[in-house]
C-alpha positions in Angstrom: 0.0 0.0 0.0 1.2 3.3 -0.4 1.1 6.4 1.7 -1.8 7.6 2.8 -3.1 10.9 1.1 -5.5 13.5 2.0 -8.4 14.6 -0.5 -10.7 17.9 0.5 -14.2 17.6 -0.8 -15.1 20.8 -1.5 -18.9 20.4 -1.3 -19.4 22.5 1.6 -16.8 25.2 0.9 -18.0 28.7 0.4 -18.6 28.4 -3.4 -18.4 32.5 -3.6 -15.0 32.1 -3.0 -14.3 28.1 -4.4 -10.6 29.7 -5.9 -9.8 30.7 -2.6 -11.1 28.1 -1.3 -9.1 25.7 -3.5 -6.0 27.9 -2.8 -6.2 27.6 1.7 -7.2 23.9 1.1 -3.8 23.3 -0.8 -1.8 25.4 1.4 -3.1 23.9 4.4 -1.7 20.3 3.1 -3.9 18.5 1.1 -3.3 16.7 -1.6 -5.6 16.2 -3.9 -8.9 18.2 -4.4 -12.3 16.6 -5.4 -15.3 17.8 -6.7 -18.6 16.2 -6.0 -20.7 17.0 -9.1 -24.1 16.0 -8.2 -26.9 16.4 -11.1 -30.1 17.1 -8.8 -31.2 13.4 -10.3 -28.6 10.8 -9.6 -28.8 12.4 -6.0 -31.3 15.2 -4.8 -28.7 17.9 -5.0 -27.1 20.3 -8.0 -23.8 21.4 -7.5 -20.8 22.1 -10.0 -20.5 22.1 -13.6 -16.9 21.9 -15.4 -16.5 25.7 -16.3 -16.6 26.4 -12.1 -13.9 23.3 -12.0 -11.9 25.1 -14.7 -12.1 28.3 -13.5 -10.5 27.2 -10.3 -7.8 24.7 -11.7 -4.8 27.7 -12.3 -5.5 28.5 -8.6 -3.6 25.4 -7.6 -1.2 22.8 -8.9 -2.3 19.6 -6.6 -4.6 17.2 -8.9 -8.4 17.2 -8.9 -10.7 14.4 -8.9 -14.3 14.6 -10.3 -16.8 12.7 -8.5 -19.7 12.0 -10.9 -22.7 11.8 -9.0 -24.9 12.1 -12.2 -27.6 9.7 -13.8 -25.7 9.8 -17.2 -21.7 10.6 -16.7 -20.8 9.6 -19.9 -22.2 13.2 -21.9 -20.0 14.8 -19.6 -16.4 13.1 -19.3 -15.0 15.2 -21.7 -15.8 18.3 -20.5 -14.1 17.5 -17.1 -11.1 16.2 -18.5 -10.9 19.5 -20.6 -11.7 21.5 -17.1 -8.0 19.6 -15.8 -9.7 17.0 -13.7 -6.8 14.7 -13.8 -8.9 11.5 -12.1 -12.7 11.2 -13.1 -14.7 8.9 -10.8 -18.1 7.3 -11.6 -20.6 5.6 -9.7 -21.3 1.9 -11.0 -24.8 2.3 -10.5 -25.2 5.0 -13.3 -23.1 3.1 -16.0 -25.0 0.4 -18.1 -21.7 0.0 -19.9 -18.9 0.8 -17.5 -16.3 -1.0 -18.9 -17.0 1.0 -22.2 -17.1 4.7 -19.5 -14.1 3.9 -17.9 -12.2 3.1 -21.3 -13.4 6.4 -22.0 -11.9 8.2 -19.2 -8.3 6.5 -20.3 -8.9 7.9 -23.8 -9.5 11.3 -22.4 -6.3 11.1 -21.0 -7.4 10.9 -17.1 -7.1 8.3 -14.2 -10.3 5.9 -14.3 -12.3 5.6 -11.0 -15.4 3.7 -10.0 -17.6 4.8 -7.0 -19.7 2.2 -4.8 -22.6 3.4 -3.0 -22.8 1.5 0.4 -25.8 -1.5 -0.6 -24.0 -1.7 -3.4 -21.2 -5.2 -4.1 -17.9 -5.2 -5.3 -18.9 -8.7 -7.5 -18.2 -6.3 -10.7 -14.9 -5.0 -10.1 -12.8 -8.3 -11.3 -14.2 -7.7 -14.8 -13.3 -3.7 -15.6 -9.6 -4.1 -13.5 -7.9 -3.6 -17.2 -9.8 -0.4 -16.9 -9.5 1.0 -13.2 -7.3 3.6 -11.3 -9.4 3.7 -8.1 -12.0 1.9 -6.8 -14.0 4.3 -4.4 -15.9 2.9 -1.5 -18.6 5.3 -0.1 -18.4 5.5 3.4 -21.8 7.7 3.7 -24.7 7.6 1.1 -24.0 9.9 -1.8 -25.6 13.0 -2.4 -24.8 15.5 1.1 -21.9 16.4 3.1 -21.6 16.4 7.0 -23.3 12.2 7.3 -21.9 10.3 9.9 -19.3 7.7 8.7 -21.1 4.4 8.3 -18.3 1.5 9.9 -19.2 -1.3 8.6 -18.2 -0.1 5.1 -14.7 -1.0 6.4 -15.3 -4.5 5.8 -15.7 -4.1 2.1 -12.8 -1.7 2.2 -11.2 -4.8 2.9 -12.8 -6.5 -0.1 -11.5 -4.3 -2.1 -8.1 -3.9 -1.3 -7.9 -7.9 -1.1 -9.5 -8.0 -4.8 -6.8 -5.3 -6.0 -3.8 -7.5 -4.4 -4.9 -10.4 -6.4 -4.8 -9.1 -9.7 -1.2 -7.4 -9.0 -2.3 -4.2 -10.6 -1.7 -0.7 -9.6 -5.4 0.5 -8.3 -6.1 2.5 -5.1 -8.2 2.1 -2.7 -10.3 5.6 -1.9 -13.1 6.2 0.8 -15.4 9.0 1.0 -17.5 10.2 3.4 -17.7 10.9 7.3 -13.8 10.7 7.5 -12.5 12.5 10.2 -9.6 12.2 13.0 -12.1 10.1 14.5 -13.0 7.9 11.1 -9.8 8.3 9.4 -7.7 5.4 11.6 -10.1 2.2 10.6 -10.4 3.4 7.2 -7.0 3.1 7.2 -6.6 -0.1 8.8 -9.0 -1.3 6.4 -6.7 -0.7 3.3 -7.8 2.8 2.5 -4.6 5.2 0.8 -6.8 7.9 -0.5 -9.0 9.2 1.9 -11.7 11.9 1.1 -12.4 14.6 3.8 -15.0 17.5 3.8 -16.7 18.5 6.9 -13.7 17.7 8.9 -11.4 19.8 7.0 -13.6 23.3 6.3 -15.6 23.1 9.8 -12.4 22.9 12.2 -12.6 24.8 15.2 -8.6 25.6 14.4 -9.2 26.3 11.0 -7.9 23.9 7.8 -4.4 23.3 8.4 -4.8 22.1 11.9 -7.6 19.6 10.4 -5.4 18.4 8.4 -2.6 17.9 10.8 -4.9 16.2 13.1 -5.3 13.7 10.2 -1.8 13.0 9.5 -1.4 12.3 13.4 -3.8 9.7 13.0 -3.3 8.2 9.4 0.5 7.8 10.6 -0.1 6.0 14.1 -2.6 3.9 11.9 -1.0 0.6 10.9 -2.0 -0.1 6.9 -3.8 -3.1 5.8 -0.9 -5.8 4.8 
């Protein structure tokens, strides 16, 4: 497994400022940003579209990720590979053809993800691994930020990270959703390397960079899944 590395959600930034935003988020020590693009269909709420992504990509130099939470990704992939989304993520649920989306993604020139909403099984991944970057295991239902980190997600964490050893390829393991100091450690455990913070990072009582110091501390006294 490789280190572990902090990703800011910026769903509940202050989207009149989302450059700024982007700008204290990667000075405070994250390391990637990601942008949950919700369609007001796929999940109840509307957020982003790829000329607010690309407006705040020359802010910052750290990679973004796009997490499609929409009903029909594939229209879109372009547009957020254009916008400098270097990973696109998409939920398994919305793709009747994901082998054929995450392809894609490759062919756009970005890192291929797959998103798993918590009822739903890993059984597919074994068949799109010739196609996969990440495989993202929702640690809250999709669709708002601030949810409480559901646990027993960690167990298919597990699944997954046991699923990517087999095969030998290069895919990491990223959660999303409820991770905080007081999440982050089983996540961990559990074989998570990329792990997806929101609440935790932008509602800190210290501000950003302590949040994110807070995390290290944890993620480093956290032993990684062998």
């Amino acid at each position: 497994m490789s280190d572990p590395q902090i990703v800011a959600s910026v769903l509940g930034a202050d989207y009149s400022r989302l450059g700024g935003e982007v700008l204290d988020l990667t000075a405070a020590g994250v390391d990637r940003i990601q942008w949950d693009i919700m369609d007001g269909h796929f999940v109840p709420a509307l957020t982003f579209g790829s000329d607010v992504v690309g407006a705040c990509r020359p802010y910052v130099t750290v990679p973004f990720e796009a997490h499609l939470m929409v009903a029909d990704p594939d229209p879109v992939l372009a547009d957020f590979a254009a916008a400098g989304c270097e990973t696109i993520i998409v939920h398994v649920e919305a793709c009747p053809h994901l082998h054929r989306t995450l392809s894609r993604i490759r062919d756009l020139g970005a890192r291929a993800g797959v998103a798993v909403n918590p009822s739903t099984s890993l059984d597919f991944v074994p068949y799109v691994l010739d196609q996969l970057d990440h495989v993202l295991v929702m640690t809250v239902n999709p669709g708002f930020g601030g949810q409480d980190y559901i646990e027993a997600m960690e167990k298919k964490v597990s699944e997954a990270r046991e699923i990517v050893r087999a095969s030998g390829r290069l895919i990491q393991i990223e959660v999303d959703g409820g991770i905080s100091a007081d999440t982050a450690a089983g996540a961990r455990r559990s074989g998570a390397e990329l792990l997806v913070a929101g609440s935790a990072l932008l509602t800190h009582p210290a501000g950003k960079r302590a949040a994110v110091e807070d995390l290290h501390r944890v993620l480093a006294d956290a032993p990684a899944a062998p």
